[in-house]
Structures are given as structure tokens and as C-alpha cells.
C-alpha positions in Angstrom: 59.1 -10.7 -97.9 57.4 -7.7 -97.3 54.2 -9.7 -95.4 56.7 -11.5 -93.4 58.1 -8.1 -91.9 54.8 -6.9 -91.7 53.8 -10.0 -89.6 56.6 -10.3 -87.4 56.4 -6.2 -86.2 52.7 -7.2 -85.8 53.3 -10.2 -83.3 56.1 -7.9 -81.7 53.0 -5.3 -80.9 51.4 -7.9 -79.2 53.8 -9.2 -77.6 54.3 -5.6 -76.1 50.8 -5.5 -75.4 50.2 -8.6 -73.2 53.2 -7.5 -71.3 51.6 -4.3 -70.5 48.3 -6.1 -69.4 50.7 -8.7 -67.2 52.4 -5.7 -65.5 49.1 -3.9 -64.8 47.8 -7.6 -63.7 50.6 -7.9 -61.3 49.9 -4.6 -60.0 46.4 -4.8 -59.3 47.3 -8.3 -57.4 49.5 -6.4 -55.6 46.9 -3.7 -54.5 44.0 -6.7 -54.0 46.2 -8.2 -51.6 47.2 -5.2 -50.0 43.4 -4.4 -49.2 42.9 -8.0 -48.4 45.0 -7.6 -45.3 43.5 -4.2 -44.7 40.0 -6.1 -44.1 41.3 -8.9 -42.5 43.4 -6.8 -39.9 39.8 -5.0 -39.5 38.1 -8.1 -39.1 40.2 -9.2 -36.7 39.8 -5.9 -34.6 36.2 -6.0 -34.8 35.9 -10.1 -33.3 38.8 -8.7 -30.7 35.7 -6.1 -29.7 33.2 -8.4 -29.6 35.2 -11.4 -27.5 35.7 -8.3 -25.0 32.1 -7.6 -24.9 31.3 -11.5 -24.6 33.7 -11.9 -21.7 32.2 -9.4 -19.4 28.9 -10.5 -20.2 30.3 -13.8 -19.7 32.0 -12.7 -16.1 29.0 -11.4 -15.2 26.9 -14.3 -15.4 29.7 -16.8 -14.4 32.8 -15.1 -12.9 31.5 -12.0 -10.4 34.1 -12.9 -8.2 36.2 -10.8 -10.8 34.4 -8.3 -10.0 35.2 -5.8 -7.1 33.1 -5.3 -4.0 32.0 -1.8 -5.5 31.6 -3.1 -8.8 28.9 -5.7 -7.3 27.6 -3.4 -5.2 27.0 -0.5 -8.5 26.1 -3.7 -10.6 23.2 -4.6 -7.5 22.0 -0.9 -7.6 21.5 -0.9 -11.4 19.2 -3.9 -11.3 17.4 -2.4 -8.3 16.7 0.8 -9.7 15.0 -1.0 -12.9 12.7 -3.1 -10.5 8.8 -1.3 -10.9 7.8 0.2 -8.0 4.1 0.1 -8.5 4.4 -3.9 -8.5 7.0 -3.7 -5.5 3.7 -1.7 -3.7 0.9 -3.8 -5.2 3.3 -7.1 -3.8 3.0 -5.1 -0.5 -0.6 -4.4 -0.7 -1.4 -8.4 -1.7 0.2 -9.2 1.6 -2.0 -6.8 3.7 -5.2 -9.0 2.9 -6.1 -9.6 6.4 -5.3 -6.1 7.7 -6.6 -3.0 5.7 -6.3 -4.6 2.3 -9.1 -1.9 0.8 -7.6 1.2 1.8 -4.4 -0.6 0.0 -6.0 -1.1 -3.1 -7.6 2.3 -3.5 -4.4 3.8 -2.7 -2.9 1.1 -5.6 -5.4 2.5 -8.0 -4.4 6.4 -7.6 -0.4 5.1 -8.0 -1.4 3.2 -11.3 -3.4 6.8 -12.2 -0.6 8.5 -11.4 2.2 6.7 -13.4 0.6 4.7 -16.5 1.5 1.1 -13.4 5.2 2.0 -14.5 8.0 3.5 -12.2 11.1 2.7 -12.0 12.9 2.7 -8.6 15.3 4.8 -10.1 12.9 7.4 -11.1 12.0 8.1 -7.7 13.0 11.0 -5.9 11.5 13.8 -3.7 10.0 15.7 -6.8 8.0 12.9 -8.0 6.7 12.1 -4.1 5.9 15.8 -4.1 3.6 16.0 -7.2 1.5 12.7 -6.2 0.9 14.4 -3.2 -0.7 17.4 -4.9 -2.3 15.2 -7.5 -4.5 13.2 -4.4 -5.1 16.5 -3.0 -6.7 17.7 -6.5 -7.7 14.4 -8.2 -11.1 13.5 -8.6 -12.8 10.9 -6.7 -13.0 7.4 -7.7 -16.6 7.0 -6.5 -18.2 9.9 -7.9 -16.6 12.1 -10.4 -18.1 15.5 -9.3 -16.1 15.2 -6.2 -12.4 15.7 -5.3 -10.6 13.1 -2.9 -11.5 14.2 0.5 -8.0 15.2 2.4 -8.1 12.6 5.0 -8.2 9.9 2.1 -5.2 11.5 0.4 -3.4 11.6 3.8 -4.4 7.6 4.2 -3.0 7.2 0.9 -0.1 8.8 0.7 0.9 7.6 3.7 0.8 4.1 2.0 3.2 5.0 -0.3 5.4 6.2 2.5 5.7 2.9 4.2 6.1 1.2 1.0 9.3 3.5 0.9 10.3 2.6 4.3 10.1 -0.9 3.9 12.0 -0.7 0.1 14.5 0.9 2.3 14.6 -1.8 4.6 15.0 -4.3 1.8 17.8 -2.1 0.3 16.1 -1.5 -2.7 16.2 2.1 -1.7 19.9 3.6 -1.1 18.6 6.6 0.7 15.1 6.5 2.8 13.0 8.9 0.8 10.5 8.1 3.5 12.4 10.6 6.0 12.7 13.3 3.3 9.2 13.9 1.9 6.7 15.3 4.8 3.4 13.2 4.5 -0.5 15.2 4.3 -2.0 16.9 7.0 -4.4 15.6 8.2 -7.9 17.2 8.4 -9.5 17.6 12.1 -13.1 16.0 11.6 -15.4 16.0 13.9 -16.2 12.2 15.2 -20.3 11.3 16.0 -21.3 9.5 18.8 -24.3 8.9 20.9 -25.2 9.9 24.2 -25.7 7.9 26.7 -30.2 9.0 26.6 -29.3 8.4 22.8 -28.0 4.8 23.2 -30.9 4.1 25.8 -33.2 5.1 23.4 -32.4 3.1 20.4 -31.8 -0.1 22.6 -35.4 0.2 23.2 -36.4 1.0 20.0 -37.6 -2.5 17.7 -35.7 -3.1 14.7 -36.6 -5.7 12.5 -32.8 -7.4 11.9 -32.4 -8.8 15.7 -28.9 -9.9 14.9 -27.3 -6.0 13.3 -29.1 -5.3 16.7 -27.2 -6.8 19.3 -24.1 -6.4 16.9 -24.2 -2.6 17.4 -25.0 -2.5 20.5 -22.1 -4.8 21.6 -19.8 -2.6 19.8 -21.3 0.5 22.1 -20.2 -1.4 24.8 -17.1 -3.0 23.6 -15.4 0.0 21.5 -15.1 -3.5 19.0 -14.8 -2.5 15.1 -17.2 -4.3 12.8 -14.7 -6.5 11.7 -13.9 -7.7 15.1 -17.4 -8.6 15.9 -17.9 -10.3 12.3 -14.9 -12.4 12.7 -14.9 -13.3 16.3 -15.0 -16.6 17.3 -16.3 -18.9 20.6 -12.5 -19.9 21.4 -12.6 -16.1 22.1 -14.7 -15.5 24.7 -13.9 -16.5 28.6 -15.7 -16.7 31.9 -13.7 -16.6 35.3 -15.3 -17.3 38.3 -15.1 -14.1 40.5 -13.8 -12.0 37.3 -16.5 -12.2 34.8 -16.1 -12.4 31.0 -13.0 -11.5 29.0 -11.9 -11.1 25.2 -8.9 -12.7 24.0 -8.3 -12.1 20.1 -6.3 -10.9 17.6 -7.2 -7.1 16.0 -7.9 -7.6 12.4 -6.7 -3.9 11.3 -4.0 -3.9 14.0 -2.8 -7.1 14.4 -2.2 -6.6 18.2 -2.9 -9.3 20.5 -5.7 -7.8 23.2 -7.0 -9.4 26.3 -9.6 -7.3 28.0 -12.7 -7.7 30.0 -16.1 -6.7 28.8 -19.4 -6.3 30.7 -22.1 -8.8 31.3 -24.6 -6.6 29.8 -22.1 -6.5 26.5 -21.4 -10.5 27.1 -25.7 -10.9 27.3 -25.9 -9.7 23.7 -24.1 -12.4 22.0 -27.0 -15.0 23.0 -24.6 -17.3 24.4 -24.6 -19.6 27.4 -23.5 -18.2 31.0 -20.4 -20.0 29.8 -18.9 -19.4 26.5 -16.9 -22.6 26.6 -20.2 -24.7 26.4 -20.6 -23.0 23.0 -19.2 -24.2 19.7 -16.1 -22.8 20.1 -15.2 -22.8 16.2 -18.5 -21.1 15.3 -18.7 -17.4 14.7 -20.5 -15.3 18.3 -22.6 -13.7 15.2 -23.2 -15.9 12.8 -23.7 -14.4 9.3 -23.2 -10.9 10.3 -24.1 -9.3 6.9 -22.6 -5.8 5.7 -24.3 -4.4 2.5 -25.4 -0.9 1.3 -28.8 -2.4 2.2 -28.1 -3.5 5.8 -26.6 0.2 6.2 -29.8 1.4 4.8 -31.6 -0.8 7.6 -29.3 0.7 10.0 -29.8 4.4 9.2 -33.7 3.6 9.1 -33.6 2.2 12.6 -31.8 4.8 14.2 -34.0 7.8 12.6 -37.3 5.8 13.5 -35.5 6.6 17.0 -35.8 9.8 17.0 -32.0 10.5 16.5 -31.0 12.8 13.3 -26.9 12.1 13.8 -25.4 10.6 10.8 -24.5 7.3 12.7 -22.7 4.3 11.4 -21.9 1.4 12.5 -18.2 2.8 13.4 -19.7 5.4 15.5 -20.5 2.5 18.3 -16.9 2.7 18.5 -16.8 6.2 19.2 -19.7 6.4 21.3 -17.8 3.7 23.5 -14.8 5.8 23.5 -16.1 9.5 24.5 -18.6 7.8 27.2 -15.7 5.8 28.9 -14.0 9.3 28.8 -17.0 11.1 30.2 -17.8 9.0 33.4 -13.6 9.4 34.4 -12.4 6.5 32.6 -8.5 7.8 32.1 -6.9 8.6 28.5 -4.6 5.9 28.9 -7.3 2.9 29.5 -9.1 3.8 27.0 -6.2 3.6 24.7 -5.9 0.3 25.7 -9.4 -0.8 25.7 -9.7 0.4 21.8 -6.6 -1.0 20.6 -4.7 1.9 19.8 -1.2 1.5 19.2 -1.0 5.6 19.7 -2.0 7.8 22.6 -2.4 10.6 20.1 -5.4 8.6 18.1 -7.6 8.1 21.8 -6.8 12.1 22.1 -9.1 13.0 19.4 -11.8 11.4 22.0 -10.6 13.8 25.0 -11.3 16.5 22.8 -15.0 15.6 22.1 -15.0 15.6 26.1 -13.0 18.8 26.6 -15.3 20.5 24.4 -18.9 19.5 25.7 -17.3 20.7 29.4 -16.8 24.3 28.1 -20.0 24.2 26.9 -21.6 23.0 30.2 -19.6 25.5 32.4 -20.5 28.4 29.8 -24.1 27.6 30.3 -23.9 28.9 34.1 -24.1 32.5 34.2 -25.1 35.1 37.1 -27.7 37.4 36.1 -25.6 41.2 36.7 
């Protein structure tokens, strides 16, 4: 009897027990679920975030007409000012292949110095214009590393970086034109070389071994023509009227400008053409295989010390020398201008001064004896 008690308050123990572990069961189920809606209600948050961020994206690409005009307009800006404004200028410079393509390139290559090739267009502003200016006016050369830039180069330069602002402007890249704000280099007065006209006689006469450099330079004494103008220039160019004489009619390769001016018979003699340059092949070069080389300029500088001449005279001083003896036997500024190709009045002026300064000099040389 006494087992069967003992049994029965056993069984009621447990009984008491498995209740206790369903009530704290029950509970805990309670509390699961609980926090089971806590993470779904956060789940459900988070996808609402996301959705949001995938349906701007989503109007962006597909719906901008959502957008308002100066939503566009901030949207357009942002884009703009991540676009690389060393590639925007070396795009610029690529296009100026037939018109001074070098001095783009060298000016590319102190912009690339400058900034690693990266700049943004939004990292542009006054300051920045302001210390590349002072780093081309203290950087070293890229030709020789003993020397600094010289200040005319800088000023070329910089002033390539300036009209690629003007015309990022123009293409409303730019909001404001920076080109208007930032003051470009001075440029340095330099003294330009030229030839007399006992000078020019002289070396005419004297022999020089490459005929064709020859009557290249001396055609662009009597032309004011550039180098590349000669090299380039064509047959179809050249034209003989009757009662008029000969006449140039081309396109400047630096410039671009459409000139149509006569030239001399003397200048017209040294392109060994025929009395007509019609009955020439008109889509053959006037100076075939002009060659320009460090060793042709050698030749050059040889030819013009064996004539007795100590100037340091390139080939570009021909253009000069055409330039300050027009201006010293009466020919007016303005002509002149013309004749050269000058888009400016100001650039001829640097020739009056050559001529303004030679007639002090001749006055001061006449002095009474008192």
C-alpha cells in the first residue's frame, strides 16, 4: 500500500513538472513570435528603403520627365563637373592637328605635369588657374632640365588653357567663364631679328649647296610666307593675270584665314615655275620635298655665317625681315598687317617698333659740333 502512495505522489510531481515546462513552453512561443514580427516589421522597412532608392534610380534612367526643370538642370551639372578636364583639352588639342597642333601638345604635357591627367571640371576654380600659372613660370623645361620655361612659352601655354575654358563655357560645361576671371601671363617683349636689306643682298649671292632651302628662304623674305606655308603650298595656288602679275590664293595653316595677295615676280622667279603657273601640275607641291630637320637648320645657320652675317637667323626671321623692310620703305601698318596674315593690328606693331627704333638711332647720329 505504502508503494502505491508512494507512486501515485511521484507521478503527481511529474505531472506538476511537465506543466511547468508547458507553461514556460508557451511563453517562450509567445516571446518567439513576438520578435518574429519585430524582424519582419524591420524587414519590411528596410525593402520599403531600398524600393525608394530603386525607383529614383529607376526615374532617372527612365522617367526624368518626373523630374523638375531645376532638378535636370542640378542633375546635368553634377555629371558635367565629373567630366576630366585634361581629356576635354587633349579632345581640343587632337582637333587642332592642322593649325598649331605642337604648341597644343606641349601645353597638354605641362597640364598632365600639373595634375597626375586628372581634373575634374568641378575642381576648377580661380585658385587652381592661379597656381598652374606660377608653376609654368617656375617649372623646368621639357627640353633641357637646367633651364626654366622661358615666359613667352608659359604665356603660349597658359593661354591654351584659357580658350579651352572659353570654349567649355561655350559648350556649357562650364557654369561661370573662368576664362574672364583669371588674367592670362604677360608676355615678354623680345627683340625680333631680321636682315637688312645689304644683308639679304648678300646672302642671295652667296652659294649654298641645298638650292631648294635656297629659293625657299628667300621667297619667304619676299613673301612674309611662314615655313609651313611654303612647305604646303600647292600649284592650284598660284595665279598670273595679264596686266596684274602673280597672286597667292591659299589657306593659312596656323591661322586658318583665307588670303589673296599679290607677290613679286622676283618672289614668283624663285619657285622655278613656268611664266604661267597654270601650265604646272597644279596638284604638286611649288617646293617639292621641302625638308625641315635639326640638320637642314644646321645647313641653314652654316650658310648664312659663310655670309659674313653673325645674327642668329632662322628660317622665321625671313618673315620678319619681310615685315620691318615693307615698314622701312613706307609700306603702312595696316598693309602689312594684311600682307602677313595677322588677324591683330597689335601683332604687326611689334614690327613698327623695330622701325621706330632704328630712326632714333639714325637722327641721334647727326650732331653739330658746339
Amino acid at each position: 500500500m505504502k508503494n502505491l502512495i508512494n507512486k501515485r505522489v511521484t507521478e503527481e510531481k511529474n505531472c506538476e513538472r511537465h506543466s511547468k515546462q508547458l507553461e514556460e513552453w508557451q511563453e517562450f512561443y509567445k516571446d518567439f513570435k513576438g520578435l518574429n514580427l519585430i524582424g519582419k516589421k524591420h524587414n519590411s522597412e528596410t525593402q520599403k528603403i531600398a524600393e525608394s532608392i530603386r525607383q529614383k534610380r529607376e526615374n532617372l534612367l527612365n522617367k526624368p520627365e518626373i523630374y523638375s526643370q531645376y532638378e535636370k538642370q542640378q542633375l546635368k551639372i553634377k555629371e558635367q563637373g565629373e567630366i576630366n578636364f585634361v581629356e576635354y583639352f587633349r579632345k581640343l588639342a587632337n582637333k587642332r592637328k592642322a593649325s598649331n597642333y605642337d604648341n597644343w601638345i606641349s601645353a597638354l604635357h605641362y597640364l598632365e605635369a600639373f595634375t597626375n591627367g586628372k581634373l575634374k571640371f568641378a575642381d576648377l576654380n580661380e585658385m587652381f588657374l592661379e597656381d598652374f600659372k606660377e608653376y609654368l613660370l617656375t617649372t623646368k623645361s621639357n627640353k633641357s632640365d637646367k633651364t626654366t620655361l622661358s615666359q613667352n612659352s608659359a604665356v603660349s601655354y597658359f593661354n591654351k588653357v584659357k580658350a579651352t575654358l572659353k570654349q567649355a563655357y561655350k559648350d556649357g560645361i562650364l557654369q561661370t567663364d573662368l576664362n574672364t576671371k583669371v588674367s592670362p601671363i604677360k608676355a615678354e617683349e623680345t627683340r625680333r631679328e631680321y636682315l637688312t636689306i645689304e644683308e639679304l643682298n648678300t646672302l642671295a649671292k652667296t652659294p649654298f649647296s641645298n638650292d631648294l632651302l635656297k629659293r625657299a628662304v628667300l621667297f619667304s623674305a619676299l613673301t612674309g610666307l611662314r615655313f609651313s606655308d611654303i612647305q604646303k603650298m600647292r600649284w592650284s595656288e598660284l595665279e598670273f593675270i595679264a596686266g596684274q602679275g602673280y597672286f597667292i590664293n591659299f589657306s593659312q595653316k596656323k591661322t586658318k584665314g583665307v588670303e589673296v595677295y599679290p607677290i613679286s615676280e622676283q618672289a614668283y622667279s624663285f619657285t622655278n615655275g613656268k611664266e604661267n603657273p597654270k601650265d604646272m601640275e597644279q596638284d604638286k607641291h611649288v617646293f617639292e620635298n621641302l625638308p625641315y630637320s635639326a640638320y637642314h637648320n644646321k645647313q641653314l645657320a652654316k650658310w648664312i655665317l659663310n655670309a659674313g652675317i653673325t645674327k642668329k637667323i632662322t628660317f622665321h626671321n625671313f618673315r620678319h625681315t619681310f615685315a620691318t623692310l615693307q615698314l622701312f620703305n613706307g609700306t603702312d601698318i595696316y598693309t602689312v598687317s594684311k600682307m602677313l596674315g595677322h588677324k591683330d593690328l597689335k601683332t604687326t606693331q611689334i614690327y613698327a617698333k623695330i622701325v621706330d627704333e632704328k630712326k632714333r638711332e639714325a637722327v641721334n647720329k647727326i650732331k653739330l659740333d658746339l
